[in-house]
Residue frames relative to the residue before (quaternion, step in Angstrom):
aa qw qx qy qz dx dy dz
X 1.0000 0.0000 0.0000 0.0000 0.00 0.00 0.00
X 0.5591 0.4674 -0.5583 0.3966 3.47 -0.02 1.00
X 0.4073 -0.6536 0.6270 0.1173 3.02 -2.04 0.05
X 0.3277 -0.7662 0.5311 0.1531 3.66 0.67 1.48
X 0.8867 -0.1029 -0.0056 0.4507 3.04 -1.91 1.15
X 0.5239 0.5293 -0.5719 0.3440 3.53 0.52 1.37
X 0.2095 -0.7502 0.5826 0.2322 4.31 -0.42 -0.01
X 0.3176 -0.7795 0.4826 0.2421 3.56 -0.31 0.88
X 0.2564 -0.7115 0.5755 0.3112 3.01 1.33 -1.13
X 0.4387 0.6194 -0.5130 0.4009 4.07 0.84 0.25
X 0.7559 -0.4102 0.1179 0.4964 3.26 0.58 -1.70
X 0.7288 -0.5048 0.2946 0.3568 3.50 -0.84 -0.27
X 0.5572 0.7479 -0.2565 0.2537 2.99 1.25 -0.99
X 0.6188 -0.6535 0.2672 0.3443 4.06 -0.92 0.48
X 0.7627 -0.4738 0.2850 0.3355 3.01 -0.83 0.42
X 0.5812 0.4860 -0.3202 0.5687 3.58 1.80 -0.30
X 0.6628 0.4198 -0.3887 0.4831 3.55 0.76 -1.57
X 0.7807 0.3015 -0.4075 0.3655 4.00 0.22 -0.84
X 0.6053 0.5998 -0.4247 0.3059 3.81 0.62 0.48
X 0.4800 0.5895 -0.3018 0.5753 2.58 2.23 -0.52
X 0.6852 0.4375 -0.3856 0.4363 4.02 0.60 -0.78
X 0.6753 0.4892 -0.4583 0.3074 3.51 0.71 -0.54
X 0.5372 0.6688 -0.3231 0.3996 3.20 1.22 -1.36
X 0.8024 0.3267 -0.2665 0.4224 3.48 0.57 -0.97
X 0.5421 0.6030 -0.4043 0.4231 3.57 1.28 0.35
X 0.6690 0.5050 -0.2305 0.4943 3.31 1.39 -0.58
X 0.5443 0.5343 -0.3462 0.5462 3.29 1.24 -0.77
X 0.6035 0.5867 -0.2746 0.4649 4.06 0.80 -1.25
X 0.0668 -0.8346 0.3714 0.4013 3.10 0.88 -1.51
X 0.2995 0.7475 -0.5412 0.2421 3.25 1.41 0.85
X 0.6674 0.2402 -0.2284 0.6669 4.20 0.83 0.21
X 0.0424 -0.5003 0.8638 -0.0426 3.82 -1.84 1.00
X 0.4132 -0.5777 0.7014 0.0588 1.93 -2.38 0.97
X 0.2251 -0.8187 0.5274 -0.0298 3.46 -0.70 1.86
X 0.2616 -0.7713 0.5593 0.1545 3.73 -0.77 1.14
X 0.2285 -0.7208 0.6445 0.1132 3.39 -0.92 0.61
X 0.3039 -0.8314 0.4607 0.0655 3.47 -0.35 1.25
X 0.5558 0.5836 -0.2188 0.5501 3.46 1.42 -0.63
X 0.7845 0.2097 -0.1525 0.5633 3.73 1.11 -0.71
X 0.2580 -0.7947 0.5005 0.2267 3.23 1.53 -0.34
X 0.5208 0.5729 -0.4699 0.4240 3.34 0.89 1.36
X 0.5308 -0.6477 0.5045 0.2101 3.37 -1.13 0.52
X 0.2621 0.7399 -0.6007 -0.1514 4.11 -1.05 -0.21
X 0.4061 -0.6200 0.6078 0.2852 3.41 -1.25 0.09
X 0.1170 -0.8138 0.5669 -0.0510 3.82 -0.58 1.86
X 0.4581 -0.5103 0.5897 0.4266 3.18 -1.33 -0.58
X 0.6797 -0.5438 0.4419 0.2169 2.85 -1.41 1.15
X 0.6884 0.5211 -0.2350 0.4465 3.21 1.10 -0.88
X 0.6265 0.6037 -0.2218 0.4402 3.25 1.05 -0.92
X 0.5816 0.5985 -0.2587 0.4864 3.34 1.34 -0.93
X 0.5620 0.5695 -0.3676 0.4740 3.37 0.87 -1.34
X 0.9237 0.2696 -0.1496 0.2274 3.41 -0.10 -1.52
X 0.3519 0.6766 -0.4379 0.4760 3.32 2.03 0.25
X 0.5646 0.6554 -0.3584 0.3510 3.24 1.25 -1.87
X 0.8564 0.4131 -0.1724 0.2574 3.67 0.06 -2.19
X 0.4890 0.7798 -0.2182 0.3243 3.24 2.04 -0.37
């Protein structure tokens, strides 16, 4: 779960502590994980974001 040479700019934290925040965002369900079938890639979103991609 990471995105070499990218900087979210969210936080700093290690690669454990921020697997640990996502994990608990998905579990919360404030963030899903959306599959693009056309790229046949995965991302981790807000939940929100989803909503308003959804109503679009």
């Amino acid at each position: 779960m990471t995105r070499d040479g990218t900087d979210s700019g969210y936080t700093r934290g290690s690669l454990v502590e921020n697997a640990a925040m996502v994990r608990r965002q998905l579990d919360d369900g404030t963030a899903v994980i959306v599959f693009d079938n056309r790229r046949q890639t995965c991302n981790i979103v807000p939940a929100d974001t989803l909503k308003t991609i959804v109503r679009a």
